[in-house]
Every structure is written in structure tokens, then in C-alpha cells.
C-alpha positions as a Markdown table, in Angstrom:
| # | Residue | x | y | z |
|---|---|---|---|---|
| 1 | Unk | -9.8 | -11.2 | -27.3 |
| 2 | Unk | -12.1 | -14.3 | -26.0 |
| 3 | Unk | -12.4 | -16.3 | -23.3 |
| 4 | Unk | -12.1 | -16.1 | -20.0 |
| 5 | Unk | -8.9 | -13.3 | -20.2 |
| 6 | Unk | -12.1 | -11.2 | -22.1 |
| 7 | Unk | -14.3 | -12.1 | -19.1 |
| 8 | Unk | -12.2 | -10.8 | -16.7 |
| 9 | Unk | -11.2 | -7.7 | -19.1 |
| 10 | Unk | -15.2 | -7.3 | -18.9 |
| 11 | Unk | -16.0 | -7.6 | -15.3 |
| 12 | Unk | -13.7 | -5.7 | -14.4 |
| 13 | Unk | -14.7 | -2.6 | -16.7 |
| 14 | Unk | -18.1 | -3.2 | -15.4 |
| 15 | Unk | -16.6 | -2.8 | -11.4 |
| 16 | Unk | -14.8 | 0.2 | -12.5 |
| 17 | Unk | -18.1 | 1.6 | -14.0 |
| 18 | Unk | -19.8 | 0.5 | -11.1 |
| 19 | Unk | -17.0 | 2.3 | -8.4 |
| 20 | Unk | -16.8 | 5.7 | -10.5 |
| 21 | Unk | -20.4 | 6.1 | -10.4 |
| 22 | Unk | -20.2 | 5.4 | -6.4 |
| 23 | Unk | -18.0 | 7.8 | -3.9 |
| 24 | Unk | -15.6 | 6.2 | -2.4 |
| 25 | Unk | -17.2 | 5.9 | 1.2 |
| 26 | Unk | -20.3 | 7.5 | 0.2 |
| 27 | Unk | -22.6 | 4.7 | 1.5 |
| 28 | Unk | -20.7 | 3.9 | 4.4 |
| 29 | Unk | -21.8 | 5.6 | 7.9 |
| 30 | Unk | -19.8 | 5.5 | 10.9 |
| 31 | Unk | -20.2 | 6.6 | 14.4 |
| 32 | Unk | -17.7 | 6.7 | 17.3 |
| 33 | Unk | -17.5 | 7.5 | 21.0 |
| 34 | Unk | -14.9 | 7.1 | 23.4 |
| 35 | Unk | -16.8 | 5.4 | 26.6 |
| 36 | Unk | -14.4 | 6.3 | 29.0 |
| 37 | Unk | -10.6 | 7.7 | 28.4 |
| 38 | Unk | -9.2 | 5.1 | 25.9 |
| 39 | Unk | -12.1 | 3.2 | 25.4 |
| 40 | Unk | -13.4 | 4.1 | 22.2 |
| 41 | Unk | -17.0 | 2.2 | 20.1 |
| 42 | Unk | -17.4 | 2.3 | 16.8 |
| 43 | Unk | -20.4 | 1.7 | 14.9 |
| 44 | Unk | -20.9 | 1.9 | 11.2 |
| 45 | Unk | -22.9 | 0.4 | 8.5 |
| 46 | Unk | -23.4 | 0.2 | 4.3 |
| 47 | Unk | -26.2 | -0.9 | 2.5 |
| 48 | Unk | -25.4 | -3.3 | -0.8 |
| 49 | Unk | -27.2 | -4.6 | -3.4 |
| 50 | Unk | -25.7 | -8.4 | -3.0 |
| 51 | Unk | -26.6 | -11.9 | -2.4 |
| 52 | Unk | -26.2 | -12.5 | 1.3 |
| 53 | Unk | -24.5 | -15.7 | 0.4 |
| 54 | Unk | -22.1 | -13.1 | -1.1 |
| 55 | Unk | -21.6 | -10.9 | 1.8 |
| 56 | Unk | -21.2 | -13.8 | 4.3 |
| 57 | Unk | -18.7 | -15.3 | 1.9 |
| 58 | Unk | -16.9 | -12.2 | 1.8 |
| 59 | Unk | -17.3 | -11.4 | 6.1 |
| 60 | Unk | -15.7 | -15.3 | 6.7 |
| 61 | Unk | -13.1 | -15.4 | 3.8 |
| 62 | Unk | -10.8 | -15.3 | 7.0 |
| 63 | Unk | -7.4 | -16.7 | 5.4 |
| 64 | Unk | -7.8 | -14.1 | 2.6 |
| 65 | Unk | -8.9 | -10.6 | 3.6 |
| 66 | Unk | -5.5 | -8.9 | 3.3 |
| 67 | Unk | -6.2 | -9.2 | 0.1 |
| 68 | Unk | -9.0 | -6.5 | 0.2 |
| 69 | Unk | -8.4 | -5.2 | 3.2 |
| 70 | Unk | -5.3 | -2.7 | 2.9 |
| 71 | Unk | -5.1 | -2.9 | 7.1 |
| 72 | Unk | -4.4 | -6.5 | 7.3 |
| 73 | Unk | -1.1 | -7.8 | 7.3 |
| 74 | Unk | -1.5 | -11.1 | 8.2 |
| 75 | Unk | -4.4 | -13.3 | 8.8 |
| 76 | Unk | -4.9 | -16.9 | 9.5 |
| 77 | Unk | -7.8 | -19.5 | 11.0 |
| 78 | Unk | -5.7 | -21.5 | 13.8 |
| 79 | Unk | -8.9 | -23.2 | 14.5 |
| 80 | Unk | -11.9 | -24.7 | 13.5 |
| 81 | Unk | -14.5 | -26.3 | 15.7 |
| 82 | Unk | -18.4 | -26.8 | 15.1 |
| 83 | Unk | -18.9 | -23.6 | 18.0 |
| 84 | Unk | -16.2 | -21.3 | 17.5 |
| 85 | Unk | -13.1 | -20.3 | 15.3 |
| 86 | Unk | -10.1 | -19.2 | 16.5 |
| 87 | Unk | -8.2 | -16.8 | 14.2 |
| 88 | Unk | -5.3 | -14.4 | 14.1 |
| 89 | Unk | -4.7 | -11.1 | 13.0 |
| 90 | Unk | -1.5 | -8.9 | 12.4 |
| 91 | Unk | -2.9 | -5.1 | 10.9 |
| 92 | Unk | -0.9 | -1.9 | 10.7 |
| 93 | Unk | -2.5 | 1.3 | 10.7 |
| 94 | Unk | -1.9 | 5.0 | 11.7 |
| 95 | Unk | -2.1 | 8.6 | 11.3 |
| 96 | Unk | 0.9 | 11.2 | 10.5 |
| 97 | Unk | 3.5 | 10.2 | 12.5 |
| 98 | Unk | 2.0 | 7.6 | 14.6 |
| 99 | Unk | 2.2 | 4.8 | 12.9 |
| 100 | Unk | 1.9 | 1.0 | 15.0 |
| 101 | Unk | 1.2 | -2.7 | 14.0 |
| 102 | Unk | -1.2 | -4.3 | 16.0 |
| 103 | Unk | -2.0 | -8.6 | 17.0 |
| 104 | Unk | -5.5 | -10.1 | 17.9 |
| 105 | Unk | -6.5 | -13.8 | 18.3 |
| 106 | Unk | -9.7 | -13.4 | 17.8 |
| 107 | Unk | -12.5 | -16.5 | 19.2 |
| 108 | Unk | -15.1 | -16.1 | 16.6 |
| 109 | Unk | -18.7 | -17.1 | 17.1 |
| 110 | Unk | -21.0 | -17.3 | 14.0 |
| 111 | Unk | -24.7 | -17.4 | 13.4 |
| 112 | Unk | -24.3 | -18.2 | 9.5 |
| 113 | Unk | -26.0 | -15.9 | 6.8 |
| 114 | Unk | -27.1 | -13.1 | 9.5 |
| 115 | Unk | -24.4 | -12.7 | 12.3 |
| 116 | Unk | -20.6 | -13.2 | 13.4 |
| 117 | Unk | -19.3 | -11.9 | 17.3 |
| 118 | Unk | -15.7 | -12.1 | 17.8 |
| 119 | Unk | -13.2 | -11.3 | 20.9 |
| 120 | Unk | -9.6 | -10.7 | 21.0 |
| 121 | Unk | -8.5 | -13.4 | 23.8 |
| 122 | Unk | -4.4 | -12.4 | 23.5 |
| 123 | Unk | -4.5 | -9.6 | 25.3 |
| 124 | Unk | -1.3 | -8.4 | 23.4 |
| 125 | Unk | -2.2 | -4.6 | 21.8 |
| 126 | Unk | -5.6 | -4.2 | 23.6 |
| 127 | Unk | -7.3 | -4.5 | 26.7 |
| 128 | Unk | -10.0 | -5.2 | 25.2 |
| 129 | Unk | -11.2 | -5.8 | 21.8 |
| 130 | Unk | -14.2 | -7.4 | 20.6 |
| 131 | Unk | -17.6 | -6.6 | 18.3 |
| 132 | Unk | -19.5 | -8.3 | 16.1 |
| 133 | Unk | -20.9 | -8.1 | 12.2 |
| 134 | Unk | -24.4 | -8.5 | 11.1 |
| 135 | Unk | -26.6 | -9.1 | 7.7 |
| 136 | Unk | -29.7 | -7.5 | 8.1 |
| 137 | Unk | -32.5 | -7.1 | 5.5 |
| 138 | Unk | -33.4 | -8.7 | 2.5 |
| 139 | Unk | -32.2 | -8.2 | -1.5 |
| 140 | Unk | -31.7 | -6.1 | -3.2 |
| 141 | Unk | -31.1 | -4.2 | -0.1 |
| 142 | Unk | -28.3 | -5.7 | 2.5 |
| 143 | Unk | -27.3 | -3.8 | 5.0 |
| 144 | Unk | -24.0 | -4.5 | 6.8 |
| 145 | Unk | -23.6 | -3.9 | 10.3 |
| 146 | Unk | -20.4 | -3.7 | 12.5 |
| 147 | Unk | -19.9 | -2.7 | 15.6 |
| 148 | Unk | -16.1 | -2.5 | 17.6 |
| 149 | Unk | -15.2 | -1.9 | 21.2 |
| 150 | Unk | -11.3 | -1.3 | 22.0 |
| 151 | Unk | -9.4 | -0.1 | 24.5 |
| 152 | Unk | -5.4 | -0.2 | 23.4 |
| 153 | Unk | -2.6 | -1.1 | 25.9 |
| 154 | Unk | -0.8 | 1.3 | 24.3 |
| 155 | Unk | -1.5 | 5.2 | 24.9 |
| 156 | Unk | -2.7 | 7.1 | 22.1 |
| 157 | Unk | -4.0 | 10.9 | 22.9 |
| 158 | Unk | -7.2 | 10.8 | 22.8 |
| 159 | Unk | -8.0 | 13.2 | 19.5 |
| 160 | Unk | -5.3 | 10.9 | 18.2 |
| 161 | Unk | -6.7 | 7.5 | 18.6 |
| 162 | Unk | -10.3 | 8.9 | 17.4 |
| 163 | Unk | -9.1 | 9.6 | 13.7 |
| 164 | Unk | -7.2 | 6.6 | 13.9 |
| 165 | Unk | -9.9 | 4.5 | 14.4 |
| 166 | Unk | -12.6 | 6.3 | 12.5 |
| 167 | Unk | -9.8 | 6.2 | 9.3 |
| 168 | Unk | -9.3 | 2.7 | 9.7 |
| 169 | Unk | -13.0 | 1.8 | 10.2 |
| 170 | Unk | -14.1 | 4.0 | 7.3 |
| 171 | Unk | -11.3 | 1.9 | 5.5 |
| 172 | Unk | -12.4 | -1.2 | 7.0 |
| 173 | Unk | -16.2 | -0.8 | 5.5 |
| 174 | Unk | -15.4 | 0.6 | 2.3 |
| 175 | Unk | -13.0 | -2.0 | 1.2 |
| 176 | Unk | -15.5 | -4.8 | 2.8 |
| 177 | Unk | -18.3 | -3.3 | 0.5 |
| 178 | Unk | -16.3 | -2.7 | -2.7 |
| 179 | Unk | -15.2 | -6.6 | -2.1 |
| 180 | Unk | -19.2 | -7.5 | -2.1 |
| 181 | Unk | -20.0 | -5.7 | -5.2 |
| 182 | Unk | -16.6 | -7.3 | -7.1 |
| 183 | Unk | -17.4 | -11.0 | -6.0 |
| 184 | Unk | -21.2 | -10.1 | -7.0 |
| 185 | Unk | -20.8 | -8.7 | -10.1 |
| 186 | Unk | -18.1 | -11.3 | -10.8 |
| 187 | Unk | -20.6 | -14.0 | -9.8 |
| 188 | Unk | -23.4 | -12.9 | -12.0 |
| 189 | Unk | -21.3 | -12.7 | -15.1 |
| 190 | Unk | -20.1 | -15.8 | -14.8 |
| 191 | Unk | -16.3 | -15.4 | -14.3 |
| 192 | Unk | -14.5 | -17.0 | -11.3 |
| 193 | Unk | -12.8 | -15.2 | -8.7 |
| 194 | Unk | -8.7 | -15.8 | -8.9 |
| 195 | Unk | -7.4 | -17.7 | -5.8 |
């Protein structure tokens, strides 16, 4: 077996080396509250041992993160200008039997290598929706930030919409961080990424 077919056989033996010997969700924390009935804040974080080139790459790869994030049905930039980005968002998600699709367009604003905020300016699924990402640190050690604020349109009891959005978040982080440590690892062994 040679070339780059054995590359990829390699890397990705080394990423499943790499993922058993880590928990799924091991390294991630999360925090929420709900502000006021239905208005919930979510806070969570993960360190990684990545490039932040690599972890930016990964936060902005807007057109392609349903493909590592299992939540996202559908995502595409509408918009590019030098201030902001204007992107939008189809995601499904749930708990037991409550089970709903949700739509953002999202105005992005981005501080490159150390900070994105974004806002949901549709209105559609949420009254309000925003938060913000952030690379903080230095290698070996990255820590990711996020942070969300939402308050659905649509009611959700409130035990209800807490596991909902604490599974989804947890979710959310994991899959961001396992996405890191692929592109990383696939980086330093030399084999490109399939798009």
C-alpha cells in the first residue's frame, strides 16, 4: 500500500489512536443558565493542542461545517464584505420526542486568529440569538471559548430546552475539537484534507 491512499490509511489510525485515548467530551466544559424564562446562556470551553491557524480555519470553514458538525443541516456564506459576513444556517436537534429544525442568518463579525461574534438578524426560530467564539492562549495550549445567548420563539418547557441545549452544545464543542485535532494531525503528516 503507498502513497497517498497509505497516508490517509495512516492518519487516520493515528486520529483513532489519538480519540480512544481521549473521552469523548472529556475536555470540553460547559455551563448554562436560563436568564429569565426562555432565555437560556451557554458557556463552554476546550483546550487543544493545535496551531491557531488550525482552529480558526476550522471556526470559519462556514460553507463546510455540516460535515463535522452532526447539528447542521445546511450552511452557506450569502455574503462577504471586508466588515462582516452574512451566513445561513438550517440545524436540527432535539431530545426524546421533541424533535425541531431550526433557521439563523447569522451577521458575523471577525477579529481573525483570536475572535468571531455573530447575531441571528432573521428573527425566524429565535428571538434572540447571538454569541461569539474566541482563541485564547498560546501553543501547545489553545483554548476555545464559546459563548450563546437564545431565547426560542417557540415554547419549550423549561427542563426541556436546558438538555436540549446543553446536548447540542456539548455536541457542538466536541465535534468542533475532534475537527482541530483531525485537520492538525492531518497537517503535520503531510496528507491533505479531502474537499
Amino acid at each position: 500500500m503507498g502513497g497517498a491512499r497509505g497516508a490517509r490509511l495512516g492518519v487516520a489510525c493515528a486520529l483513532g489512536l489519538v480519540l480512544s485515548s481521549t473521552a469523548r467530551g472529556a475536555d470540553v466544559s460547559l455551563r448554562i443558565e436560563e436568564d429569565r424564562p426562555g432565555w437560556y446562556v451557554l458557556e463552554g470551553s476546550f483546550t487543544v493542542t493545535v496551531p491557531r491557524e488550525i482552529a480558526w480555519a476550522v471556526l470559519t470553514d462556514y460553507d463546510h461545517i455540516g460535515e463535522f458538525v452532526s447539528s447542521i443541516r445546511a450552511s452557506r456564506v450569502l455574503e462577504r464584505r471586508p466588515d462582516r459576513i452574512v451566513l445561513e444556517q438550517e440545524a436540527s436537534g432535539g431530545v426524546l420526542f421533541f424533535k425541531r429544525r431550526t433557521f439563523v442568518r447569522l451577521d458575523i463579525y471577525e477579529q481573525p486568529l483570536r475572535h468571531l461574534w455573530f447575531q441571528d438578524t432573521s428573527g425566524r426560530d429565535f428571538l434572540s440569538y447571538s454569541g461569539a467564539w474566541r482563541l485564547d492562549g498560546q501553543p501547545p495550549a489553545l483554548r476555545v471559548e464559546y459563548r450563546l445567548e437564545a431565547a426560542p420563539r417557540f415554547y419549550v418547557p423549561g427542563f426541556l430546552a436546558r438538555g436540549v441545549f446543553r446536548r447540542s452544545a456539548e455536541r457542538l464543542l466536541d465535534e468542533v475539537r475532534l475537527e482541530m485535532m483531525k485537520r492538525a494531525l492531518a497537517a503535520e503528516t503531510g496528507v491533505a484534507q479531502g474537499r
